[in-house]
SEPA-485217 format. One record per residue (C-alpha): residue number from 1; residue in one letter; chain; x, y, z. Coordinates in nm, 2 decimals, padded with zeros to 4 digits. Example, Ala and Ser with C-alpha at 12.3 -4.5 7.8 and 13.67 -1.06 7.14 Angstrom:
{1 "a" "A" {01.23 -00.45 00.78}}
{2 "s" "A" {01.37 -00.11 00.71}}
// end
This chain:
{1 "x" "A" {-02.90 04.14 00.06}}
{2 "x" "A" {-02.87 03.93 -00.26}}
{3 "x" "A" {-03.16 03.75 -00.40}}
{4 "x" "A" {-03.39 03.49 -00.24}}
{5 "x" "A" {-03.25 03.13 -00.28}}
{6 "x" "A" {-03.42 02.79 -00.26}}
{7 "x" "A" {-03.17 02.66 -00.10}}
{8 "x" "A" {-02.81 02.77 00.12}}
{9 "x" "A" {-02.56 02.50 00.15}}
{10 "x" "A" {-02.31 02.47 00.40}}
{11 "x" "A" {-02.02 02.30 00.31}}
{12 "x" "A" {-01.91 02.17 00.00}}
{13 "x" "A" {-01.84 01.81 00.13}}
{14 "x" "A" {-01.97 01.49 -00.04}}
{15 "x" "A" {-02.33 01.53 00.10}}
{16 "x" "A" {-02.33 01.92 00.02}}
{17 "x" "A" {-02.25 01.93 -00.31}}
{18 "x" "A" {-02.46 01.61 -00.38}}
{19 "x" "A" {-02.79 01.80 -00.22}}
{20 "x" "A" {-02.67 02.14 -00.42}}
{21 "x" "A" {-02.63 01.97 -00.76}}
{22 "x" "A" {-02.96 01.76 -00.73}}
{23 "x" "A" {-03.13 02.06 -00.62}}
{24 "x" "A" {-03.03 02.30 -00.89}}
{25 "x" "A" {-03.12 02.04 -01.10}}
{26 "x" "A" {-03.45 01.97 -01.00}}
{27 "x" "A" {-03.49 02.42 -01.10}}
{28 "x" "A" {-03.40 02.50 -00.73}}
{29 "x" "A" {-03.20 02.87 -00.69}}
{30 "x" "A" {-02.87 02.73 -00.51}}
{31 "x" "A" {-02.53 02.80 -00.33}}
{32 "x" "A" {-02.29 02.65 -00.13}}
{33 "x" "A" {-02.06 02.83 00.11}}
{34 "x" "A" {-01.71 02.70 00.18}}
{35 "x" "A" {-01.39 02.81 00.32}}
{36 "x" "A" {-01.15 02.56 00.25}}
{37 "x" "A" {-01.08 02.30 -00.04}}
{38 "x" "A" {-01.40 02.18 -00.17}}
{39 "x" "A" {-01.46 01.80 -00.17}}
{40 "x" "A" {-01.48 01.79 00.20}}
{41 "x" "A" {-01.28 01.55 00.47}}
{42 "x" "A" {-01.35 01.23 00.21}}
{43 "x" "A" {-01.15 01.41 -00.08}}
{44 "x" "A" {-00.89 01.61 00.08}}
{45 "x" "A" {-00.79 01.42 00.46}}
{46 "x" "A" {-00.99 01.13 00.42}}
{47 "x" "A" {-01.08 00.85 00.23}}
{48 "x" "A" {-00.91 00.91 -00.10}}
{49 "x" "A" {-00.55 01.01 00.04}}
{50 "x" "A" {-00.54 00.78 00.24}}
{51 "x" "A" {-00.66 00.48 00.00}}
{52 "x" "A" {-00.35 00.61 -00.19}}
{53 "x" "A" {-00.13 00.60 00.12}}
{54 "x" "A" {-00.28 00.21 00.18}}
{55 "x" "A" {-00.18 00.14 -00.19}}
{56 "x" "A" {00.13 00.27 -00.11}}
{57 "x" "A" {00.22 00.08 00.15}}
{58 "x" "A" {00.16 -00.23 00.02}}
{59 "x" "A" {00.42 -00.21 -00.26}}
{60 "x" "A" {00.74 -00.25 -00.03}}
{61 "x" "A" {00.56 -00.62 00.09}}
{62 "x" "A" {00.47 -00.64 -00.27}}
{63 "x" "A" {00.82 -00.66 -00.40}}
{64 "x" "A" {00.96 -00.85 -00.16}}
{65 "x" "A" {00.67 -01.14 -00.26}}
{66 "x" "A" {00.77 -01.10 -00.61}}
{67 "x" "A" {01.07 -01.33 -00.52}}
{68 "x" "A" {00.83 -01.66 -00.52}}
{69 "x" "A" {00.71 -01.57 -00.85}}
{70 "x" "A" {01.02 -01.54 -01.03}}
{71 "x" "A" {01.07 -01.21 -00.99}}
{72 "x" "A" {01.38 -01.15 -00.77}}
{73 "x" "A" {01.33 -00.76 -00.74}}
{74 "x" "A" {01.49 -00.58 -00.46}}
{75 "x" "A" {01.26 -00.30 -00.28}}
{76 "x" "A" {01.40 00.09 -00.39}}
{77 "x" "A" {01.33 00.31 -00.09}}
{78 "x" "A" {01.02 00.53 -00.04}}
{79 "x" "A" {01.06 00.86 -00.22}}
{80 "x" "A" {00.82 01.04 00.05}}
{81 "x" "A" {00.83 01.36 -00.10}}
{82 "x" "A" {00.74 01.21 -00.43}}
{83 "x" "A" {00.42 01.04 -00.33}}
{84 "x" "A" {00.32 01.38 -00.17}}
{85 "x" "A" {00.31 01.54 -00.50}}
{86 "x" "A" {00.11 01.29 -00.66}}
{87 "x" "A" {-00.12 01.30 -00.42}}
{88 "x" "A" {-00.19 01.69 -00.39}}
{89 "x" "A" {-00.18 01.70 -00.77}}
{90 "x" "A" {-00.49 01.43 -00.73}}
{91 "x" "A" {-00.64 01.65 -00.49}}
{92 "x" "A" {-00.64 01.92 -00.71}}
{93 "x" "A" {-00.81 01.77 -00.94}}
{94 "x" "A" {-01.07 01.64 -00.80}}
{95 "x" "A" {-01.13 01.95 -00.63}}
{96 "x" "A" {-01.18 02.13 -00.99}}
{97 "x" "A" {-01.43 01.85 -01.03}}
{98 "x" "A" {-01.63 01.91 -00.73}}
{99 "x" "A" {-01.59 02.32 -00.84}}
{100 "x" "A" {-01.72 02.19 -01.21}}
{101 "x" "A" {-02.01 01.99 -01.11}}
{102 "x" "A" {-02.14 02.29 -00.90}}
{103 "x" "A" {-02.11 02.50 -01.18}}
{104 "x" "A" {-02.27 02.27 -01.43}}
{105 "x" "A" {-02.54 02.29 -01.22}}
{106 "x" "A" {-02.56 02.71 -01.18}}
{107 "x" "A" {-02.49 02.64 -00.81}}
{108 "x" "A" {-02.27 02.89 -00.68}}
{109 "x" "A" {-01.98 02.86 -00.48}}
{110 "x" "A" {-01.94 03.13 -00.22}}
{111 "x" "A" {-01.57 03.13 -00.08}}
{112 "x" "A" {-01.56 03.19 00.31}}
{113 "x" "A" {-01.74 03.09 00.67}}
{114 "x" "A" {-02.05 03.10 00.69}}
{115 "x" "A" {-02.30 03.16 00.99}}
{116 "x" "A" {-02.66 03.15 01.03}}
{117 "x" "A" {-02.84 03.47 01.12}}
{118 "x" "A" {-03.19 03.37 01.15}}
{119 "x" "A" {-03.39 03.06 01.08}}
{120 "x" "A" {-03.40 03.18 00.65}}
{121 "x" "A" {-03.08 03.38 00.62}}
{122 "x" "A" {-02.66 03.31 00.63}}
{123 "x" "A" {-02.40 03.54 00.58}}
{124 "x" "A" {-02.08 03.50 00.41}}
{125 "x" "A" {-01.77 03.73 00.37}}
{126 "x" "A" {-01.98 04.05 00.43}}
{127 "x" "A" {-02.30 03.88 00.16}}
{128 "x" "A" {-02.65 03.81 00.35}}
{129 "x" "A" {-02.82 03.54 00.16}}
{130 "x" "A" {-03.22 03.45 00.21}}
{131 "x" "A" {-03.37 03.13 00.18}}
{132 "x" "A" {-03.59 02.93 00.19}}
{133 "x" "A" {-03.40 02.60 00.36}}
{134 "x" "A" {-03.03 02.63 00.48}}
{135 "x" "A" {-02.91 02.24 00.48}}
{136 "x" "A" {-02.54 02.19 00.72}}
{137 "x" "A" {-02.33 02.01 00.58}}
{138 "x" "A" {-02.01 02.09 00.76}}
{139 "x" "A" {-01.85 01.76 00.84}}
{140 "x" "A" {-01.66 01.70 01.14}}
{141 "x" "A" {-01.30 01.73 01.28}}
{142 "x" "A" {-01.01 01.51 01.46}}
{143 "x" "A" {-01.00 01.57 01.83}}
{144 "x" "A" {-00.67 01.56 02.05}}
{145 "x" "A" {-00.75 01.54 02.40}}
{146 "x" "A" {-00.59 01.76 02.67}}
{147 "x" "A" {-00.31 01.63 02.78}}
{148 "x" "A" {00.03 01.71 02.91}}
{149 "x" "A" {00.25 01.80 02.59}}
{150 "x" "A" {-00.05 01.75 02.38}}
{151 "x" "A" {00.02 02.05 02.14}}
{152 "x" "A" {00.34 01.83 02.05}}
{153 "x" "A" {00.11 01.56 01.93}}
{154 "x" "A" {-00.07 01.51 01.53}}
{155 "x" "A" {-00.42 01.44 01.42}}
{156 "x" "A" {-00.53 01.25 01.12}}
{157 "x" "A" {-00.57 01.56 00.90}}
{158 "x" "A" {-00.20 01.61 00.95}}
{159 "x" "A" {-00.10 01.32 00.84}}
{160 "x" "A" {-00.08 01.31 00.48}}
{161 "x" "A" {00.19 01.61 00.42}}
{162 "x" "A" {00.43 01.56 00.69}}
{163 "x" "A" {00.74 01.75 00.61}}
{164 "x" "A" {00.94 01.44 00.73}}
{165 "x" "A" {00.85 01.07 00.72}}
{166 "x" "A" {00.87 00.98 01.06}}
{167 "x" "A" {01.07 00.68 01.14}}
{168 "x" "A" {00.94 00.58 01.47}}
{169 "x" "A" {00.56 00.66 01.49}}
{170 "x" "A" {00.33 00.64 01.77}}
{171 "x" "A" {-00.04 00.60 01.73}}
{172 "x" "A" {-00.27 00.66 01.98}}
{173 "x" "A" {-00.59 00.51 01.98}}
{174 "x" "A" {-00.80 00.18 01.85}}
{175 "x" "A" {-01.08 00.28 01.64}}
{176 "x" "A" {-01.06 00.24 01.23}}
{177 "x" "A" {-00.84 00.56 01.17}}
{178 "x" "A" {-00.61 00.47 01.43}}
{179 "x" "A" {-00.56 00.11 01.28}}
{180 "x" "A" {-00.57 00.24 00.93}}
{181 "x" "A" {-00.26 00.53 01.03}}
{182 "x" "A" {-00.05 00.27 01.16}}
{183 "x" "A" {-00.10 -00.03 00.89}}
{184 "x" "A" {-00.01 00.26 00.66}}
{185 "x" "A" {00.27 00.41 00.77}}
{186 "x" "A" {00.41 00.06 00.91}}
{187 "x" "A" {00.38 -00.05 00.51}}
{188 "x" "A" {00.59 00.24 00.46}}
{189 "x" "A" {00.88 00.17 00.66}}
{190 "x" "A" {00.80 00.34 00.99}}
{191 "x" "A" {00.86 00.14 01.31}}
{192 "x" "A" {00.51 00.19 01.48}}
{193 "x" "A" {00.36 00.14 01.84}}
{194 "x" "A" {-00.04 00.15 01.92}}
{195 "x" "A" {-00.11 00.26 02.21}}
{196 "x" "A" {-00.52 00.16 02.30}}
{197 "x" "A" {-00.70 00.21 02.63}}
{198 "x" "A" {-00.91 -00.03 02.61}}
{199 "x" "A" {-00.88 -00.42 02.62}}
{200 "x" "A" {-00.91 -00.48 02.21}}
{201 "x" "A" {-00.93 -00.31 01.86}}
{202 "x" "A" {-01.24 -00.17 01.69}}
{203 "x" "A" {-01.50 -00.09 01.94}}
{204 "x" "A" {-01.80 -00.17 01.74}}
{205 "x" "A" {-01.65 -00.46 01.49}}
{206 "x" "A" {-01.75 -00.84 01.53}}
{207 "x" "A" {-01.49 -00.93 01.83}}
{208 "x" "A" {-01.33 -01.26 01.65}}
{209 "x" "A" {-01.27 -00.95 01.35}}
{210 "x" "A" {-01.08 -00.76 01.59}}
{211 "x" "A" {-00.91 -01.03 01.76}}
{212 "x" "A" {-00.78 -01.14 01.41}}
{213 "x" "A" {-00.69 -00.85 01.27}}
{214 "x" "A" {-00.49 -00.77 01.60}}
{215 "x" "A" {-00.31 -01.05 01.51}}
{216 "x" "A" {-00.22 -00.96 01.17}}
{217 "x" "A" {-00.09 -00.67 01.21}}
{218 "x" "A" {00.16 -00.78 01.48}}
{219 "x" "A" {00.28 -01.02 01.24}}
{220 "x" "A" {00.36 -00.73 01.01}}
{221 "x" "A" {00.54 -00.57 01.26}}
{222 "x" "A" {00.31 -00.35 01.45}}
{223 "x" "A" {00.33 -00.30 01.81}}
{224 "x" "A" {00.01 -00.31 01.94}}
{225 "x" "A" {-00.02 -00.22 02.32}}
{226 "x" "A" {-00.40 -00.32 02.49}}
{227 "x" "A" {-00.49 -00.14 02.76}}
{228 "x" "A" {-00.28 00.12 02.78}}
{229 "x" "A" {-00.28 00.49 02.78}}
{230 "x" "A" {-00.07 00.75 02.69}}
{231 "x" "A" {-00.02 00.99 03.00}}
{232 "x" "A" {00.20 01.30 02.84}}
{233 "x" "A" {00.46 01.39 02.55}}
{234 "x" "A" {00.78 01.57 02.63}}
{235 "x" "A" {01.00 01.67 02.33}}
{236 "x" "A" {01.38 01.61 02.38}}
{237 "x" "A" {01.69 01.64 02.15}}
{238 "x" "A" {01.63 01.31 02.01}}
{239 "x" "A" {01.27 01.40 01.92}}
{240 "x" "A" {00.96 01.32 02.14}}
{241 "x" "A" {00.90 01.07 02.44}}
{242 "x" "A" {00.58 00.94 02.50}}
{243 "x" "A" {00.53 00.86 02.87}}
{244 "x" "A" {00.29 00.59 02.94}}
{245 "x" "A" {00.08 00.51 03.26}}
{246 "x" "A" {00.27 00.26 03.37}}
{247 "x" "A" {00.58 00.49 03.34}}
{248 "x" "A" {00.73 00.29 03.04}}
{249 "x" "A" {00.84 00.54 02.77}}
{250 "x" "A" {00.85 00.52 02.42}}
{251 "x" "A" {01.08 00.77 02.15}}
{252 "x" "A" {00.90 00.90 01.83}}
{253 "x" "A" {00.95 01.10 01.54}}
{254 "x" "A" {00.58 01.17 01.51}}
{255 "x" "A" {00.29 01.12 01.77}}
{256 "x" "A" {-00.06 01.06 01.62}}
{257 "x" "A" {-00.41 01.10 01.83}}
{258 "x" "A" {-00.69 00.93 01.61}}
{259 "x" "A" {-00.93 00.88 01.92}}
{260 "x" "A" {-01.22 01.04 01.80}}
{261 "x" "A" {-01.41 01.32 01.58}}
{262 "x" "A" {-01.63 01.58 01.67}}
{263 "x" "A" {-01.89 01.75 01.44}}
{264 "x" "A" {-01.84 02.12 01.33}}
{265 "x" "A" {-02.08 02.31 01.42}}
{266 "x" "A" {-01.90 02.58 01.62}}
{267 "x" "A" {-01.92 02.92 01.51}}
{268 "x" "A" {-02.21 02.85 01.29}}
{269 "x" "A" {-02.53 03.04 01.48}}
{270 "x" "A" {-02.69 02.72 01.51}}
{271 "x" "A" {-02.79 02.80 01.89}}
{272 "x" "A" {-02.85 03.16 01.86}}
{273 "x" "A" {-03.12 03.04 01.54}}
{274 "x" "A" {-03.25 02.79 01.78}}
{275 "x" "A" {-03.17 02.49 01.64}}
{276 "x" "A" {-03.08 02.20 01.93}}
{277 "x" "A" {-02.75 02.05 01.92}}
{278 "x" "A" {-02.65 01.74 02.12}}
{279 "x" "A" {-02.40 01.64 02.36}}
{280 "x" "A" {-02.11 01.63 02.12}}
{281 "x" "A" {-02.20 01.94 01.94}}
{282 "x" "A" {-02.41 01.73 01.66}}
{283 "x" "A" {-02.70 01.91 01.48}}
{284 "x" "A" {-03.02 01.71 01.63}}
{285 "x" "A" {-03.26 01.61 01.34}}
{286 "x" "A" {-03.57 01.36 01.23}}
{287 "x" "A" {-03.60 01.10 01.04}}
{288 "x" "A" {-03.64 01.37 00.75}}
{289 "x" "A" {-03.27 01.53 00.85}}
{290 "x" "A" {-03.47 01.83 01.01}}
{291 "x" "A" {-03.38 02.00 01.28}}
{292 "x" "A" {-03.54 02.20 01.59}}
{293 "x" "A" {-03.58 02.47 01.35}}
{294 "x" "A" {-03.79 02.35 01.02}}
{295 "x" "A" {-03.59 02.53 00.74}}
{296 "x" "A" {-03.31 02.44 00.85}}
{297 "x" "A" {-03.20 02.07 00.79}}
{298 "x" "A" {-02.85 01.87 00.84}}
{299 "x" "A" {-02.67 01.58 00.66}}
{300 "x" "A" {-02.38 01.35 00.72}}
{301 "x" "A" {-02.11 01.39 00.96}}
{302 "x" "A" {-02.25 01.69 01.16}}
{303 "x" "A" {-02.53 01.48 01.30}}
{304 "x" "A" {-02.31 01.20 01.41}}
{305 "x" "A" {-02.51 00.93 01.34}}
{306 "x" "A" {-02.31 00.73 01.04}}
{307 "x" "A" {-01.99 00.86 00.99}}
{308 "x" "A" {-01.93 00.72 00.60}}
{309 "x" "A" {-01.92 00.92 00.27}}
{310 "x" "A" {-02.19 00.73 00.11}}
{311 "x" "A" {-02.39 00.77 00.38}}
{312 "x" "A" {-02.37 01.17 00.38}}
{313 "x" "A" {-02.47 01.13 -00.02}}
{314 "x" "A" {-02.79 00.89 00.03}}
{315 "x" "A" {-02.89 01.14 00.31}}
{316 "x" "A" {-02.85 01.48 00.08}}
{317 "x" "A" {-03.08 01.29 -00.22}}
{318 "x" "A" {-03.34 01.22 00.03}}
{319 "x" "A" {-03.35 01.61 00.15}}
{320 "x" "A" {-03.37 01.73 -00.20}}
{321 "x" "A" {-03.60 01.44 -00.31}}
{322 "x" "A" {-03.86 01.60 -00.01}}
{323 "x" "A" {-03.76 01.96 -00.09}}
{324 "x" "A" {-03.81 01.99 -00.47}}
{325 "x" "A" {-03.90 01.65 -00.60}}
{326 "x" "A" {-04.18 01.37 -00.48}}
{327 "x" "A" {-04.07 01.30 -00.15}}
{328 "x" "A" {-04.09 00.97 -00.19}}
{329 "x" "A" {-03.68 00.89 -00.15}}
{330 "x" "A" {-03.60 00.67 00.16}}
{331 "x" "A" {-03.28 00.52 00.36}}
{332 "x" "A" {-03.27 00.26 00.56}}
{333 "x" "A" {-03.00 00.19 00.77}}
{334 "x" "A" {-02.95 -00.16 00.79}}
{335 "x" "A" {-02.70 -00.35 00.62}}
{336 "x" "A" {-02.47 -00.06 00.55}}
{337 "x" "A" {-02.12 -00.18 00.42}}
{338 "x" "A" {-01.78 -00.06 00.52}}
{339 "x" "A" {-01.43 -00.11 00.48}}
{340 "x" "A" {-01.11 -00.07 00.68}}
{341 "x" "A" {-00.81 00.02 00.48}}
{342 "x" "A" {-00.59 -00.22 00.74}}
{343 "x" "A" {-00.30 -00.41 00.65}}
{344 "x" "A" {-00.50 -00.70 00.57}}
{345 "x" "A" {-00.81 -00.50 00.51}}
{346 "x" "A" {-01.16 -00.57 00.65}}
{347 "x" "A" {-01.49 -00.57 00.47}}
{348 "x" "A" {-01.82 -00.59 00.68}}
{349 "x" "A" {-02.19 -00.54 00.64}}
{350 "x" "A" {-02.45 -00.63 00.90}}
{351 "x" "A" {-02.50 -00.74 01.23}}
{352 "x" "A" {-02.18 -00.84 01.43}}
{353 "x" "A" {-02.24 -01.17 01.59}}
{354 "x" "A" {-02.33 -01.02 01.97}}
{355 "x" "A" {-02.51 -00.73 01.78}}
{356 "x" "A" {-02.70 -01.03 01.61}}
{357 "x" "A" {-02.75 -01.26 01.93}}
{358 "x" "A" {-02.93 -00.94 02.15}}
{359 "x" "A" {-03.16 -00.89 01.85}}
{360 "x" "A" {-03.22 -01.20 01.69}}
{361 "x" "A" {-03.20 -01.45 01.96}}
{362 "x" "A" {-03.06 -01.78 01.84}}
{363 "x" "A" {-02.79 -01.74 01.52}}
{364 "x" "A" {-02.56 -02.00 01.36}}
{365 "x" "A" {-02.22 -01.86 01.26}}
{366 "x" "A" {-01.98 -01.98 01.05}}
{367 "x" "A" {-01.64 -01.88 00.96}}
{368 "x" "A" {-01.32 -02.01 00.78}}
{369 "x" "A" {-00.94 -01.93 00.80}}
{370 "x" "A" {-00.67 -01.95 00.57}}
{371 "x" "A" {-00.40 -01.93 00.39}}
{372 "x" "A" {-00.45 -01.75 00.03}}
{373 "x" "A" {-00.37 -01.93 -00.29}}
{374 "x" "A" {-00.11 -01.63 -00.38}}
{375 "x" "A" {00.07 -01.63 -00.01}}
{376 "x" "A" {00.17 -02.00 -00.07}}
{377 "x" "A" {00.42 -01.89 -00.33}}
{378 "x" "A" {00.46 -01.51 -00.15}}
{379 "x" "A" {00.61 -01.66 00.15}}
{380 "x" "A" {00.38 -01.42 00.32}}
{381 "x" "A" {00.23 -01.56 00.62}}
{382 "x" "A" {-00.09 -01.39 00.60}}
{383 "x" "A" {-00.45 -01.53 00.63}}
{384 "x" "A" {-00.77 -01.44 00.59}}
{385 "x" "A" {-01.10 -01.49 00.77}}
{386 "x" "A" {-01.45 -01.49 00.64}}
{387 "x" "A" {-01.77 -01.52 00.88}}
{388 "x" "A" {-02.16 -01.56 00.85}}
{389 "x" "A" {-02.40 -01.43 01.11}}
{390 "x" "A" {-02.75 -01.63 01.02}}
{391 "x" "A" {-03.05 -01.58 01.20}}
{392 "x" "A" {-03.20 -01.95 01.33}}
{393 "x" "A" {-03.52 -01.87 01.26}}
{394 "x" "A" {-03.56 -01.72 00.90}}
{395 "x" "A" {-03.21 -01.87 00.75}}
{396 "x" "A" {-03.14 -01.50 00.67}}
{397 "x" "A" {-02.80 -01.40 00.68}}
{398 "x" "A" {-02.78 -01.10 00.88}}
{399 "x" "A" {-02.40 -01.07 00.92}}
{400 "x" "A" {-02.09 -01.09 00.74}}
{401 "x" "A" {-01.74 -01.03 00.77}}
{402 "x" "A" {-01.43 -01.03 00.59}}
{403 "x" "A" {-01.06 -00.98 00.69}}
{404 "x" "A" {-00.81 -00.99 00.42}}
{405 "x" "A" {-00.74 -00.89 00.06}}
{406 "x" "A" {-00.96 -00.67 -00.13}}
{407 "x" "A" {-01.22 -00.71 00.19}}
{408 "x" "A" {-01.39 -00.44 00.07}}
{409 "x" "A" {-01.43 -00.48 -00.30}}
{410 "x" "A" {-01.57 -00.83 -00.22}}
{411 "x" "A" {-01.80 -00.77 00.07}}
{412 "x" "A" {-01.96 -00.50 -00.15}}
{413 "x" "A" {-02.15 -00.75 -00.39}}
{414 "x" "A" {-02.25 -00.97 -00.10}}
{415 "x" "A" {-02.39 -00.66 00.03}}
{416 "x" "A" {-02.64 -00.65 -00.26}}
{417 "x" "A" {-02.74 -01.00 -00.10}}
{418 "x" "A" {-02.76 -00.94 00.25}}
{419 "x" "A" {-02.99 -00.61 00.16}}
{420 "x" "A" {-03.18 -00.83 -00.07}}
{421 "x" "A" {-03.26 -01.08 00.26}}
{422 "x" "A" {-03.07 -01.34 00.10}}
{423 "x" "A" {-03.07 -01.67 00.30}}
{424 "x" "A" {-02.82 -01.90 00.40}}
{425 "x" "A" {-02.96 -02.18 00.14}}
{426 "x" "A" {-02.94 -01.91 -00.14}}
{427 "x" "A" {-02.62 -01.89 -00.01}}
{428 "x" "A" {-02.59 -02.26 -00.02}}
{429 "x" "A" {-02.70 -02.30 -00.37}}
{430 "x" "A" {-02.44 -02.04 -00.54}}
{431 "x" "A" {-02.14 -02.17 -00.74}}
{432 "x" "A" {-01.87 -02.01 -00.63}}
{433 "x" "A" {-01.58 -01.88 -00.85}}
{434 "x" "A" {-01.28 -02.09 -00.80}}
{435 "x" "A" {-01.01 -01.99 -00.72}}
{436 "x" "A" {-01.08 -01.72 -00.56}}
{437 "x" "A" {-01.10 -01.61 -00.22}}
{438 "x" "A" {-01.46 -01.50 -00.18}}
{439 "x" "A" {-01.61 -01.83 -00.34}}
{440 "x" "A" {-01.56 -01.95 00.02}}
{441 "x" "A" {-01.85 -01.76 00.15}}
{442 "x" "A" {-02.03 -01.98 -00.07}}
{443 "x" "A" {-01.87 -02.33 00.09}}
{444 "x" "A" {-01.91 -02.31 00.44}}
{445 "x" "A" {-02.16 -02.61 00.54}}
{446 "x" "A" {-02.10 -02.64 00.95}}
{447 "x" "A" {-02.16 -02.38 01.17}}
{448 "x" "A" {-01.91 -02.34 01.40}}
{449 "x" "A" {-02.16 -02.23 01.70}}
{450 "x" "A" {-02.53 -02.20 01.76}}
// end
């Protein structure tokens, strides 16, 4: 057996590395077990491709605005294999950063799958390892559903390398992933169809959000099918058909699921250690990230609570900060920003209005639509919308929303404010910077409901 450790990491994600690097630097004996790329979903099928991929996308609309600026520019084609490279080779690097800060830290990366064999020990590759705490940090995975012809369909994770850009693209599904995939890869030159069970976009997101973004992205070309559902996939000499419960069919190059993740816990021992999983497989923990078993603790995606990068890091500093440090370290919950890399992009942090009305009781909303100063030269017919939750009572603002561009760089600063219990007067009283977009988050006057 090798020597006792402080602390065993499972998976060198965001949140593992974070807790293994804080840890070793705090004088904790460390390692981290991994068996693929290290970085995690975030840094090799998540949010960094496909941020490229939404930069990306936006060039071919880019060019084509140009022309009301004086630029009369015609749009070169997408050189797909081209922008694969570029992004593997950033891949790479970052995962020599990941490998660099773990061992700056004398953490050691152990290469292979790990699997708990008792409540203080994990073996790896034919290596038993002791310690003390054993922290999960294993992520989670796309799901495809069974159905009929479903091994011809994609995931998410496949997304990024096809060996073909697919012309005609069907999406399946209406959460985030699914609307980011099809913005994406509609900005790239793909003819794309959403297919969504349900009766809108974004389960979760503040509804007048989701009805507007809806509508954006049909302007851009998106074909966006509400409550419908995708009943099998045959593949034919043209490529595959995707049959449809109400027996309409469509062809496709490419069919994507993005209807849901499930946490990787699977082949891990966690049961035979005793350690209580959930209904979808999630490791069950406190308010401390521990779980049925004491030394053994879980962060991030494989407890299925907030599904976000930052999220899995603030979460790792607070184990490590109650392992080896004071214990003081906290995270609260509320008022947790987020983006959607959409085609306009949406910015959110709060309560959504309903979300706001079954907590607070009376709110005041306001919200504003338009026309950006830039698309009045592009010729684009985008617009934006920008929308305050306020609670009656305390003039807080509990909720705000942003659809449009560079939602997410500007909803992060008002983030500061909503966390900081800013009011709607404070609000009031700010000069905004003019002209810009976000300054009108500082000049709406009249609620538009109470």
């Amino acid at each position: 057996m090798d020597p006792s450790l402080d602390l065993f990491v499972i998976g060198a994600g965001s949140g593992g590395v974070r807790a293994a690097r804080l840890a070793a630097h705090l004088g904790a004996r460390v390692a981290v077990a991994e068996m693929a790329a290290t970085g995690g979903t975030c840094v090799n099928l998540g949010c960094i491709p496909k941020k490229l991929y939404s930069y990306a996308a936006h060039f071919a609309e880019t060019f084509h605005e140009a022309h009301g600026f004086g630029w009369p520019v015609q749009a070169p084609a997408l050189d797909w294999e081209l922008l694969k490279a570029n992004r593997a080779a950033e891949i790479r690097r970052l995962n020599g950063v990941y490998e660099a800060v773990l061992d700056g830290a004398a953490a050691e990366l152990v290469r292979g799958r790990a699997r708990i064999v008792s409540p203080h020990e994990v073996e790896v590759a034919g290596r038993r390892f002791h310690a003390r705490h054993i922290l999960v940090a294993t992520g989670g995975h796309p799901v495809i559903p069974d159905v009929p012809g479903g091994e011809h369909a994609l995931c998410s994770d496949d997304m990024f390398d096809l060996p073909r850009f697919p012309k005609r693209l069907v999406v399946v599904g209406g959460g985030y992933i699914a609307c980011e995939m099809a913005s994406i890869f509609r900005g790239l030159g793909a003819e794309v169809a959403q297919i969504v069970r349900g009766s809108r976009l974004l389960r979760g997101f503040d509804n007048d959000v989701a009805r507007f973004l809806a509508a954006e992205m049909g302007k851009k070309g998106v074909d966006i099918r509400l409550g419908t559902h995708l009943q099998r996939i045959d593949r034919g000499d043209d490529g595959l058909r995707a049959t449809m419960h109400d027996g309409h069919m469509l062809a496709a190059d490419t069919v994507l699921y993005a209807t849901g993740r499930t946490p990787n816990t699977r082949g891990l021992g966690l049961e035979e250690a005793g350690v209580a999983l959930g209904a979808r497989g999630e490791v069950v923990v406190d308010a401390r990230y521990r779980s049925s078993v004491p030394s053994i603790l879980a962060v991030g995606d494989v407890t299925d609570r907030v599904q976000l990068t930052p999220v899995a890091l603030a979460e790792a500093m607070v184990v490590v900060d109650d392992l080896f440090g004071r214990g003081e370290r906290r995270l609260d919950y509320d008022f947790i920003p987020t983006a959607v890399f959409t085609h306009p992009g949406i910015g959110t942090v709060g309560w959504t209005e309903a979300q706001a009305r079954e907590r607070f009781g009376v709110v005041r909303t306001y919200q504003s639509e338009f026309r950006s100063l830039k698309h009045t030269l592009s010729g684009s017919s985008e617009r934006t919308l920008m929308k305050l939750v306020v609670d009656d009572a305390s003039d807080r603002v509990v909720g705000l929303h942003m659809v449009g561009a560079e939602a997410g760089e500007t909803v992060q600063g008002f983030a500061v404010a909503l966390k900081a219990g800013a009011t709607k007067a404070v609000f009031d009283a700010t000069i905004g910077i003019h002209p810009t977009a976000a300054e009108e988050f500082v000049t709406m006057r009249e609620p538009v409901s109470r």
